[in-house]
Biopython code that builds the backbone (N, CA, C, O; Angstrom):
import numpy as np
from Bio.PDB.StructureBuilder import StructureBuilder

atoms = [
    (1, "UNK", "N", (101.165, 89.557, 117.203)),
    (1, "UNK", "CA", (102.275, 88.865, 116.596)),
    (1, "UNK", "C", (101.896, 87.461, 116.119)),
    (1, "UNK", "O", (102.402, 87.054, 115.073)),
    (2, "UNK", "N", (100.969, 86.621, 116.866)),
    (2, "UNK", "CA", (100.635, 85.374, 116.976)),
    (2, "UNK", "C", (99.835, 85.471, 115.237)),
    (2, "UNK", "O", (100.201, 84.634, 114.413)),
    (3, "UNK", "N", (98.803, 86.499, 114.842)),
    (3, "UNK", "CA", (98.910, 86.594, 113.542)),
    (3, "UNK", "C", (99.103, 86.869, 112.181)),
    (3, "UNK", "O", (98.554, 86.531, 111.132)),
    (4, "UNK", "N", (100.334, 87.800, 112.603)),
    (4, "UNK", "CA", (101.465, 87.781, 111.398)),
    (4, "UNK", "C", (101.777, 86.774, 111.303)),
    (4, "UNK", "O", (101.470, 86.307, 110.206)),
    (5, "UNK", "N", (102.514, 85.808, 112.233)),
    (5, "UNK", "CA", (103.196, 84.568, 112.024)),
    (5, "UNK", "C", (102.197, 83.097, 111.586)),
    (5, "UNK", "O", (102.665, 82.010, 111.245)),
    (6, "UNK", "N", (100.960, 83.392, 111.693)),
    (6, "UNK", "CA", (100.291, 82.501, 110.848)),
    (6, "UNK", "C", (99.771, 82.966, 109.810)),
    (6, "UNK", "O", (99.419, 82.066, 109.046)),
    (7, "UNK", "N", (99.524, 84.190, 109.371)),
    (7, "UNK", "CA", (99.866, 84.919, 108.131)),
    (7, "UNK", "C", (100.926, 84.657, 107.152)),
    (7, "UNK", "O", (100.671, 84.626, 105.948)),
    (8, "UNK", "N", (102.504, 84.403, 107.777)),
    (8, "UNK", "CA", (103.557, 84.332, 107.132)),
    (8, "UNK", "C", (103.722, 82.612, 107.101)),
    (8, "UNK", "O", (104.434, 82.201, 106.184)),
    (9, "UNK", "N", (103.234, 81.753, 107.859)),
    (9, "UNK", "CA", (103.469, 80.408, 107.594)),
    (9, "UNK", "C", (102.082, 80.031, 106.478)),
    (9, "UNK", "O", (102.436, 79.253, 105.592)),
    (10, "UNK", "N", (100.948, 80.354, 106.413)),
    (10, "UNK", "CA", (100.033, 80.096, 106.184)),
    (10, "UNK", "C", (100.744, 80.644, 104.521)),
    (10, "UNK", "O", (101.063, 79.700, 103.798)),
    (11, "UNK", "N", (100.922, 81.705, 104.087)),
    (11, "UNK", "CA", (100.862, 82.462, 102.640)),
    (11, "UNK", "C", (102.722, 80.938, 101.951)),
    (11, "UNK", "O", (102.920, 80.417, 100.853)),
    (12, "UNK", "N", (103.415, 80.854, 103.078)),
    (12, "UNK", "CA", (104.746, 80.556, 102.982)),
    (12, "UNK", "C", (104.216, 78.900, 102.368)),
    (12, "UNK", "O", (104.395, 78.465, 101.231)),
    (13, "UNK", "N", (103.773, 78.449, 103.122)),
    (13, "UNK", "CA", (103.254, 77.351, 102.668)),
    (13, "UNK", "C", (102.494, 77.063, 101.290)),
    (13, "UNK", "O", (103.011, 76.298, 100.477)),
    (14, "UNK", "N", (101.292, 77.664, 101.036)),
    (14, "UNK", "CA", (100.538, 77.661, 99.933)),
    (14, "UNK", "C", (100.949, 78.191, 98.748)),
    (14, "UNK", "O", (100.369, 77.703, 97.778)),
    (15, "UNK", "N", (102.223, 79.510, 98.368)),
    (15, "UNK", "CA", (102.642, 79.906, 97.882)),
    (15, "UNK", "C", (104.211, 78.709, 97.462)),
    (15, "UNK", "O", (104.779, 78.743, 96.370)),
    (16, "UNK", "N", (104.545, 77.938, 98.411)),
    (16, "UNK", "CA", (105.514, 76.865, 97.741)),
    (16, "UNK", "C", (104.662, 75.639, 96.817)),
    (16, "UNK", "O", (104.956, 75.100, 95.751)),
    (17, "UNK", "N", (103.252, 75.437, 97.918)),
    (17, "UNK", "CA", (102.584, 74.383, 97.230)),
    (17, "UNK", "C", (101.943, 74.515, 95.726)),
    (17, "UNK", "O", (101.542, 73.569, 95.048)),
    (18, "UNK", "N", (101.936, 75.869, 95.365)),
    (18, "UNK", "CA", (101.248, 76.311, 94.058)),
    (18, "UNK", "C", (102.861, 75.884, 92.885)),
    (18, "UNK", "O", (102.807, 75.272, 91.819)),
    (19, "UNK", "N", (104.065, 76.422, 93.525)),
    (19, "UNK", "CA", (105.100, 76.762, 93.030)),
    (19, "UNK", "C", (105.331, 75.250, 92.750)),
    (19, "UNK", "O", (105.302, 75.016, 91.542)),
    (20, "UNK", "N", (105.584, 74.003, 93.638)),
    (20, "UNK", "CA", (105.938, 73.099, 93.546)),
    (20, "UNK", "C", (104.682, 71.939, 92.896)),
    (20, "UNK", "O", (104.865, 70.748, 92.648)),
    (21, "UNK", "N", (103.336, 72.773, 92.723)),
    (21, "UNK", "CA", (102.171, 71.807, 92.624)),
    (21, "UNK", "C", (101.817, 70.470, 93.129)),
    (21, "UNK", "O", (101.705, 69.378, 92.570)),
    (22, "UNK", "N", (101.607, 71.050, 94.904)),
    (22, "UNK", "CA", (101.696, 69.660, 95.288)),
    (22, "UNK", "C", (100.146, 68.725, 95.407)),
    (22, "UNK", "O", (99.989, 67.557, 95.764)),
    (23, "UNK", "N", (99.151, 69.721, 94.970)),
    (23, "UNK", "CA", (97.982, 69.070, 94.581)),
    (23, "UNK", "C", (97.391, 69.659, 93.527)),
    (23, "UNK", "O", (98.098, 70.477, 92.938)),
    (24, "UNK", "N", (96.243, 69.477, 93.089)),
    (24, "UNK", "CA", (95.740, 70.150, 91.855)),
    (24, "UNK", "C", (94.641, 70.755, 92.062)),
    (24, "UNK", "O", (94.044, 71.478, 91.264)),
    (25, "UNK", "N", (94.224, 70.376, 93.545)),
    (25, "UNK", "CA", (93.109, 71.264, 93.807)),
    (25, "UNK", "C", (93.556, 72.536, 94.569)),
    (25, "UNK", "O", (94.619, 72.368, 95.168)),
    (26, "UNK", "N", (93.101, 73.552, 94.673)),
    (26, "UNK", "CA", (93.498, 75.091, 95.911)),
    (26, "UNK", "C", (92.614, 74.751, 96.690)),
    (26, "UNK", "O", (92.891, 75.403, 97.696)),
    (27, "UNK", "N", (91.723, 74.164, 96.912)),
    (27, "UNK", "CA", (91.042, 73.994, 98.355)),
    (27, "UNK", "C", (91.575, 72.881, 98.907)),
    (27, "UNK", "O", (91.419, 72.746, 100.120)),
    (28, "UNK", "N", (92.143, 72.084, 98.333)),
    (28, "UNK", "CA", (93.131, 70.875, 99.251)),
    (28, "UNK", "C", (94.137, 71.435, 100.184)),
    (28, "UNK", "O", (94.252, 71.255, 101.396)),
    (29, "UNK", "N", (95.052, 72.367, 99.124)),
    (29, "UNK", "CA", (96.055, 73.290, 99.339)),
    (29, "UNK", "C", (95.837, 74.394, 100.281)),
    (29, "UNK", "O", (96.589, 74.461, 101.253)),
    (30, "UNK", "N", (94.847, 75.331, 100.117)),
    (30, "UNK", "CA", (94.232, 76.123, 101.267)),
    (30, "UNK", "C", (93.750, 75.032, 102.950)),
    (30, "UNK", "O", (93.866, 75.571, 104.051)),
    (31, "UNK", "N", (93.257, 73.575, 102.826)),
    (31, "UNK", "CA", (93.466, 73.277, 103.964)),
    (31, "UNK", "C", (94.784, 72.629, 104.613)),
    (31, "UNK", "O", (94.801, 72.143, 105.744)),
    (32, "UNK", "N", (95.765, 72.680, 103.839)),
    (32, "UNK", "CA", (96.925, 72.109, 104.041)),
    (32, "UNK", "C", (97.606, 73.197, 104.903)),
    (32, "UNK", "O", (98.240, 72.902, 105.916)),
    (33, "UNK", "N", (97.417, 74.757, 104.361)),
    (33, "UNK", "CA", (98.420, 75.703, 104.514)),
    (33, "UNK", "C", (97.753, 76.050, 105.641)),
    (33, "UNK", "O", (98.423, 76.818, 106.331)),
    (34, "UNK", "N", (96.702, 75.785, 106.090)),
    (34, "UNK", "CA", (95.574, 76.245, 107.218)),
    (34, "UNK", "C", (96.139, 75.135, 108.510)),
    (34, "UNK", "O", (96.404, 75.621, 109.609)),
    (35, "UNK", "N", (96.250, 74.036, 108.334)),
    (35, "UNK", "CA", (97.034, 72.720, 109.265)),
    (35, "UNK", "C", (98.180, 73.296, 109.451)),
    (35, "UNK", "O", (98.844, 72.945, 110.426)),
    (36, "UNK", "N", (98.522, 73.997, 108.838)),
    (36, "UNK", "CA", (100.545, 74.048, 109.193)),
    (36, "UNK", "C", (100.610, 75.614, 110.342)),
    (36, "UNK", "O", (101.209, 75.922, 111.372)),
    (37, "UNK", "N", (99.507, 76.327, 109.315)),
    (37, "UNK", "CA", (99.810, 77.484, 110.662)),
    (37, "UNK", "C", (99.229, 77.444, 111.556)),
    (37, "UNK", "O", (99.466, 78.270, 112.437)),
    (38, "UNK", "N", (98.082, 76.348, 111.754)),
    (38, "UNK", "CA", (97.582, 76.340, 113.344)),
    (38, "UNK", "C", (98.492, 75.188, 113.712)),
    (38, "UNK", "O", (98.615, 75.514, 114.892)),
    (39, "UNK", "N", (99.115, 74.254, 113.624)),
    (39, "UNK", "CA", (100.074, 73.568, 114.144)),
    (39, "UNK", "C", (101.754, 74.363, 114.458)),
    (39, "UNK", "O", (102.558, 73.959, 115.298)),
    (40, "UNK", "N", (101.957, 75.574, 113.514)),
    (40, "UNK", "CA", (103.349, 76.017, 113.558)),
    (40, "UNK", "C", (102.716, 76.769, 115.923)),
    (40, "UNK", "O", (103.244, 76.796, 117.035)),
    (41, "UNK", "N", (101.484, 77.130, 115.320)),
    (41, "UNK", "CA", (100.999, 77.909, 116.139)),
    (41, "UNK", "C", (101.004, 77.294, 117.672)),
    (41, "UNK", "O", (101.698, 77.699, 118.605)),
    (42, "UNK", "N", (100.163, 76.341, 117.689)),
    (42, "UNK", "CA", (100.231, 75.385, 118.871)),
    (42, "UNK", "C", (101.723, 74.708, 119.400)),
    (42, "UNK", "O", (102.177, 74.560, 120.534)),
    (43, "UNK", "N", (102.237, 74.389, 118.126)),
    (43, "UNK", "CA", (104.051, 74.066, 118.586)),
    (43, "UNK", "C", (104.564, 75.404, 119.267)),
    (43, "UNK", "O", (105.057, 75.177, 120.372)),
    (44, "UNK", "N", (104.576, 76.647, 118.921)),
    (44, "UNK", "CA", (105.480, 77.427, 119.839)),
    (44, "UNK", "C", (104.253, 77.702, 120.636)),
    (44, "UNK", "O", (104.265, 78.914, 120.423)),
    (45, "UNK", "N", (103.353, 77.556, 121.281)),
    (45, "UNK", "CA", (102.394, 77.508, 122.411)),
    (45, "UNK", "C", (102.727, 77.079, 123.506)),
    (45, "UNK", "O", (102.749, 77.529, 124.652)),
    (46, "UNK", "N", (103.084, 75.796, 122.837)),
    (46, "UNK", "CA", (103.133, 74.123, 123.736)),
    (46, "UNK", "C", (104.987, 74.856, 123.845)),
    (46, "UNK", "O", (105.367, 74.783, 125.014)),
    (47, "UNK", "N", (105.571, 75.192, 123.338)),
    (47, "UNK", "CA", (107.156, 75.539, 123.785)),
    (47, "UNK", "C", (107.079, 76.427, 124.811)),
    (47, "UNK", "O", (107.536, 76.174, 125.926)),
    (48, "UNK", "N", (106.485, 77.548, 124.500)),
    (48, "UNK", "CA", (106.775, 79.033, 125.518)),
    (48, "UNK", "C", (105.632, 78.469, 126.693)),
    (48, "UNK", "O", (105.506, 79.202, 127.674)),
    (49, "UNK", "N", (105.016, 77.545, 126.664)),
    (49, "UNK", "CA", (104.424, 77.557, 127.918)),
    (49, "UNK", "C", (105.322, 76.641, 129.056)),
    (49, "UNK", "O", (105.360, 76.757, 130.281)),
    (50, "UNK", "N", (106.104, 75.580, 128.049)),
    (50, "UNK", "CA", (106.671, 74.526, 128.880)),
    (50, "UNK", "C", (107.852, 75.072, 128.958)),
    (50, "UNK", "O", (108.451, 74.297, 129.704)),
    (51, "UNK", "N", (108.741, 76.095, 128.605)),
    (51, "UNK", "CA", (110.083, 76.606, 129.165)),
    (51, "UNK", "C", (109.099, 77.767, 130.299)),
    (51, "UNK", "O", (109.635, 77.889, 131.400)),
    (52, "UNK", "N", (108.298, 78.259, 130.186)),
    (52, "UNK", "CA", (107.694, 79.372, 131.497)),
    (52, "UNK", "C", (107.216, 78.276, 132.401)),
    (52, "UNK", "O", (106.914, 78.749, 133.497)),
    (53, "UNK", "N", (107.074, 77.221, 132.346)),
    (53, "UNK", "CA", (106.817, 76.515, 134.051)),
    (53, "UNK", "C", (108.238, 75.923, 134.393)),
    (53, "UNK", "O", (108.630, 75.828, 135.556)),
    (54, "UNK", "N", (108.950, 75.550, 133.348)),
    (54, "UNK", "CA", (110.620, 74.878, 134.121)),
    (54, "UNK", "C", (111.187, 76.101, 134.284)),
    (54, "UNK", "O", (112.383, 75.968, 134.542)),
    (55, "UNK", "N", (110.712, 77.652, 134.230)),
    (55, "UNK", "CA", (111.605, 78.495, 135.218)),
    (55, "UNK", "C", (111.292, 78.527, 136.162)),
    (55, "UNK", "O", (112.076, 78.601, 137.108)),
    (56, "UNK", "N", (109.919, 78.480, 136.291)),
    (56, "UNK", "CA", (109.334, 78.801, 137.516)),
    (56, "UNK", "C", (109.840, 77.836, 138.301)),
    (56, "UNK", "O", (110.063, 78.150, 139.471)),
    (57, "UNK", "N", (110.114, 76.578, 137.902)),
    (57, "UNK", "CA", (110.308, 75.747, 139.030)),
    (57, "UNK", "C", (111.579, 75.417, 139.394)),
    (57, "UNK", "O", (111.945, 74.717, 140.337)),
    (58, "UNK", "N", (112.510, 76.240, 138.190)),
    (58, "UNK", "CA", (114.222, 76.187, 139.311)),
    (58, "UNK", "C", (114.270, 77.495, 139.534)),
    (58, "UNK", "O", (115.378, 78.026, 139.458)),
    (59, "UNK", "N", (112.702, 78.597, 139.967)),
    (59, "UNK", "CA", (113.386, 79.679, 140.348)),
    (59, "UNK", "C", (114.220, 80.303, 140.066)),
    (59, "UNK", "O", (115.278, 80.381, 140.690)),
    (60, "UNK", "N", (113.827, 81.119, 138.670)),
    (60, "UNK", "CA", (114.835, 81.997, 138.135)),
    (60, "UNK", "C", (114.493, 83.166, 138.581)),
    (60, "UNK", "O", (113.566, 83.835, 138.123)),
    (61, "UNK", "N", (115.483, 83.600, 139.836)),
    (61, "UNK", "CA", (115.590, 84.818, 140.581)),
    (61, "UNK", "C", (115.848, 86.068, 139.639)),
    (61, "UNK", "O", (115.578, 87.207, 140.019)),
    (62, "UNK", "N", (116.289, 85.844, 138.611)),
    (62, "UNK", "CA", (116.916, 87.100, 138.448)),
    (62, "UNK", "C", (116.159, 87.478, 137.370)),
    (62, "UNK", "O", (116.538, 88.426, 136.683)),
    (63, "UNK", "N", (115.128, 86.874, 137.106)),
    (63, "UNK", "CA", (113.946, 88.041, 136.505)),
    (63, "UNK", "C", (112.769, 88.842, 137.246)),
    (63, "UNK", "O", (112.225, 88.197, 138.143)),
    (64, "UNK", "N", (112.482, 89.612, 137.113)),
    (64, "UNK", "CA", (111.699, 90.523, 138.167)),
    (64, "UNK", "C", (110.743, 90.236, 137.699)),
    (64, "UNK", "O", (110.282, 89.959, 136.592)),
    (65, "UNK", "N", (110.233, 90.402, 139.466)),
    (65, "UNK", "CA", (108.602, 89.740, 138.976)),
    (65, "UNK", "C", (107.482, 91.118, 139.574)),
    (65, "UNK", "O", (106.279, 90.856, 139.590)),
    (66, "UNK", "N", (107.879, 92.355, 139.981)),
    (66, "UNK", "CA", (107.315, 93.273, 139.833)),
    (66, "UNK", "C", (107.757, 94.740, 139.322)),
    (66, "UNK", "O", (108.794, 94.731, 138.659)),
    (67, "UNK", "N", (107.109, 96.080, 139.529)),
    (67, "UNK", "CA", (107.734, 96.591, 138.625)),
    (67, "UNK", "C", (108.505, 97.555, 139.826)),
    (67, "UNK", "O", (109.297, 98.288, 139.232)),
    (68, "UNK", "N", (108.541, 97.766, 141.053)),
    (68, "UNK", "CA", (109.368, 97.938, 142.053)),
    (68, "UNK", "C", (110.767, 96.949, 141.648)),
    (68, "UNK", "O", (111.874, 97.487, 141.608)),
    (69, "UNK", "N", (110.671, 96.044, 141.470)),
    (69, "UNK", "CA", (111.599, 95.059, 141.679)),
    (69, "UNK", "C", (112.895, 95.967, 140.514)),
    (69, "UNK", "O", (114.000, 96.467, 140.725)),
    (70, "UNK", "N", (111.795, 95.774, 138.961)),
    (70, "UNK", "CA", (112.400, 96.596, 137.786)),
    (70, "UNK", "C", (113.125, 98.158, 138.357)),
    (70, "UNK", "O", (114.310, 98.427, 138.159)),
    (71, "UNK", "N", (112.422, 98.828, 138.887)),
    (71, "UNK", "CA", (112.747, 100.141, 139.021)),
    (71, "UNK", "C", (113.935, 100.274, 140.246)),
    (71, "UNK", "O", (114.463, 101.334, 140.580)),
    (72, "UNK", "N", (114.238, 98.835, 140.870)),
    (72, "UNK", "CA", (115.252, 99.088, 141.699)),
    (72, "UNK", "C", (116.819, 98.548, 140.721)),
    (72, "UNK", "O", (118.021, 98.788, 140.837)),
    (73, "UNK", "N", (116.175, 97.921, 139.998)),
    (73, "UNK", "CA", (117.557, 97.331, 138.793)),
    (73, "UNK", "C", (118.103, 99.009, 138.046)),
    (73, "UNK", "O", (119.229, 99.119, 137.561)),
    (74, "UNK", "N", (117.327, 99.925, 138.067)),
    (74, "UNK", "CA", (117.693, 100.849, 136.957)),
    (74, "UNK", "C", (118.364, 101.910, 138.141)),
    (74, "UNK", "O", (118.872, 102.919, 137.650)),
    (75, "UNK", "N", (118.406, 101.834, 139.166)),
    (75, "UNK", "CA", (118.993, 102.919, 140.582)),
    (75, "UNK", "C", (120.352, 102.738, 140.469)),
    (75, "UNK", "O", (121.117, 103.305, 141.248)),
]
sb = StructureBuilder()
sb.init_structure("model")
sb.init_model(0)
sb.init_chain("A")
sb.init_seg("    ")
for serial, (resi, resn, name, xyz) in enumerate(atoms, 1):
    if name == "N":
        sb.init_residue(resn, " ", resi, " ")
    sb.init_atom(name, np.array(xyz, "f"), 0.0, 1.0, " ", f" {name:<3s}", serial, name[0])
structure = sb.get_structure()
């Protein structure tokens, strides 16, 4: 999934910058669109890692943390 979505920011980007001509070179533009999807990338990194340690640490019981645990939710 991690690279579809820099696939789709990476093409989303360079494809406005051609449209809007925001430089005149494509290799300026190709490293521009290359910065945005490894940054779109590292931003939801740096998110899903820092909401998975503030559960852990108010103990959110009510997600299962094995698959006994799962198979007693479905009884």
């Amino acid at each position: 999934m991690w690279k579809l979505l820099q696939l789709v920011v990476f093409l989303s980007v360079y494809f406005t910058g051609i449209y809007y001509e925001w430089t005149p070179s494509g290799y300026v533009l190709g490293l521009l669109s290359l910065g945005a999807a490894f940054f779109v990338t590292l931003l939801l990194t740096w998110a899903f890692d820092t909401c998975s340690v503030l559960f852990a640490k108010h103990g959110n019981k009510s997600r299962p943390t094995s698959r006994r645990q799962v198979a007693d939710r479905f009884r």
